[in-house]
C-alpha positions as CSV (number, residue, x, y, z in Angstrom):
1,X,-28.3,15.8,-76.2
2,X,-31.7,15.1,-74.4
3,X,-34.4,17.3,-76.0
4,X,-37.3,17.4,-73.4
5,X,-38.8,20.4,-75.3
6,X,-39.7,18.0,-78.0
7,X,-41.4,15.5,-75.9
8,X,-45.1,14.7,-76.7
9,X,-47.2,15.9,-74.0
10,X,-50.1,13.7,-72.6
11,X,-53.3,15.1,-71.5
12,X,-54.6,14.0,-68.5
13,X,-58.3,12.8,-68.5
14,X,-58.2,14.5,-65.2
15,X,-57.2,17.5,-65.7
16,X,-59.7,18.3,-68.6
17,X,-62.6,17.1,-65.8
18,X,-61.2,20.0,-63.7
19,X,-61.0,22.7,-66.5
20,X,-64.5,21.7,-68.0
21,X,-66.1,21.9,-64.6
22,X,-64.1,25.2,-63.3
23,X,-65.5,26.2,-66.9
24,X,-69.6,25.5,-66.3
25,X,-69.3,26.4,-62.8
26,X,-70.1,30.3,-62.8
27,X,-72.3,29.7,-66.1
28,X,-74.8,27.3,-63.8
29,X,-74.6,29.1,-60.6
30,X,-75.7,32.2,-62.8
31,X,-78.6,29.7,-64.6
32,X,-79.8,28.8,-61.2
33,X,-80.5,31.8,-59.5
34,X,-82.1,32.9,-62.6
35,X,-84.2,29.9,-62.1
36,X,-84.7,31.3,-58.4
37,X,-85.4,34.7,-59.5
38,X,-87.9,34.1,-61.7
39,X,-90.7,33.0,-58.9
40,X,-93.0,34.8,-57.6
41,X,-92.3,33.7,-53.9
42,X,-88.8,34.9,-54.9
43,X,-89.4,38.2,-56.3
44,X,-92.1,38.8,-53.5
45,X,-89.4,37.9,-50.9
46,X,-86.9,40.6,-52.2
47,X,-89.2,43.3,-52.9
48,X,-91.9,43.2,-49.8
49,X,-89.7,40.6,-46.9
50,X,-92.4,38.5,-47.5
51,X,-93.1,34.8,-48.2
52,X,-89.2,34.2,-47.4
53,X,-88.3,30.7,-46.9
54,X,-86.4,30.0,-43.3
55,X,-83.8,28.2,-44.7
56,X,-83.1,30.6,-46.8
57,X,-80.7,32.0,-44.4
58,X,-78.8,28.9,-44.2
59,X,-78.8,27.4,-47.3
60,X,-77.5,30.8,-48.9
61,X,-73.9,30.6,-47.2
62,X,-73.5,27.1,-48.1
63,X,-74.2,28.0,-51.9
64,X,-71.3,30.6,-51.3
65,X,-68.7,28.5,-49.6
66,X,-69.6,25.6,-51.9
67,X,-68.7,27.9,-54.7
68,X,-65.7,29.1,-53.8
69,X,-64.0,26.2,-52.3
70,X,-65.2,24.5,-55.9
71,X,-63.3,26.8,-57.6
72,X,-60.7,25.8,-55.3
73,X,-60.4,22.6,-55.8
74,X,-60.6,23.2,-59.5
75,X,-57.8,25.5,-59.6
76,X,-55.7,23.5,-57.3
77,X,-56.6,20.4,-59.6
78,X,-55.4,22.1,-62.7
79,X,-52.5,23.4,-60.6
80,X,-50.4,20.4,-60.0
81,X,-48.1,19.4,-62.0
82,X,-47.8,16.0,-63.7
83,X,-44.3,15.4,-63.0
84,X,-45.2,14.9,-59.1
85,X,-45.8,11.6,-58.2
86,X,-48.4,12.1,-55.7
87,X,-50.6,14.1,-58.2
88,X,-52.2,10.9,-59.7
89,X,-53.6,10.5,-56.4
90,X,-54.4,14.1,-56.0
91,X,-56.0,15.0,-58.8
92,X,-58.6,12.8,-58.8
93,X,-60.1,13.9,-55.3
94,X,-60.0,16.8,-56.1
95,X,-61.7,17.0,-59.5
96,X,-64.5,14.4,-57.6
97,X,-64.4,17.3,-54.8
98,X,-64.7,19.9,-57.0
99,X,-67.9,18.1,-58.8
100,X,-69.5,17.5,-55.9
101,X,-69.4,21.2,-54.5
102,X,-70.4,22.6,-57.8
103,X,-73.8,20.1,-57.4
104,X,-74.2,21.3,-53.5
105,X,-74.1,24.8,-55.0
106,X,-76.4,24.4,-57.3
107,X,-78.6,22.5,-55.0
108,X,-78.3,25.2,-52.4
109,X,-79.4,28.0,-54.6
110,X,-82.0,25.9,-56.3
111,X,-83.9,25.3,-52.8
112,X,-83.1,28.8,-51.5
113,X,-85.5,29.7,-53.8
């Protein structure tokens, strides 16, 4: 009788990256712009149009693609499943992918500001 229910599962080092970075991604895109909208430049930008920086209109979209394709990534990493062979070589891209756009998001908001 083979048992597979039985067998110990192993945790992949990997897939934890992914779950702890899906996890702090929406609480430090939410500590950033609190960041942002605590200046005056900010605040003076939203109320009166004024003192708005140019780049501003770019930067803004990348934080918002950057965010979602990081959650992406992070649900796609935690997605695959460890009996698939090519997910050791998957998984790791895209946890280092997922990292990466959740820094770019932060940076983008951060600067916006």
């Amino acid at each position: 009788m083979n048992d597979t229910a039985a067998a110990p599962r192993t945790r992949s080092g990997w897939r934890v990256a992914a779950a702890v970075a899906l996890a702090l991604l929406l609480p430090l895109t939410v500590l950033a712009w609190l960041c942002v909208l605590s200046t005056p430049e900010y605040g003076r930008c939203l109320t009166y149009g004024e003192q708005c920086d140019p780049a501003a209109e770019t930067l803004l979209p990348i934080a918002w693609w950057s965010f979602w394709a990081s959650g992406a990534a992070g649900v796609g990493a935690l997605l695959l499943r460890s009996a698939w062979t090519v997910t050791a070589r998957i998984r790791p891209v895209l946890v280092a992918g997922q990292v990466v756009l959740l820094l770019v998001t932060q940076t983008a908001v951060i600067v916006s500001g």
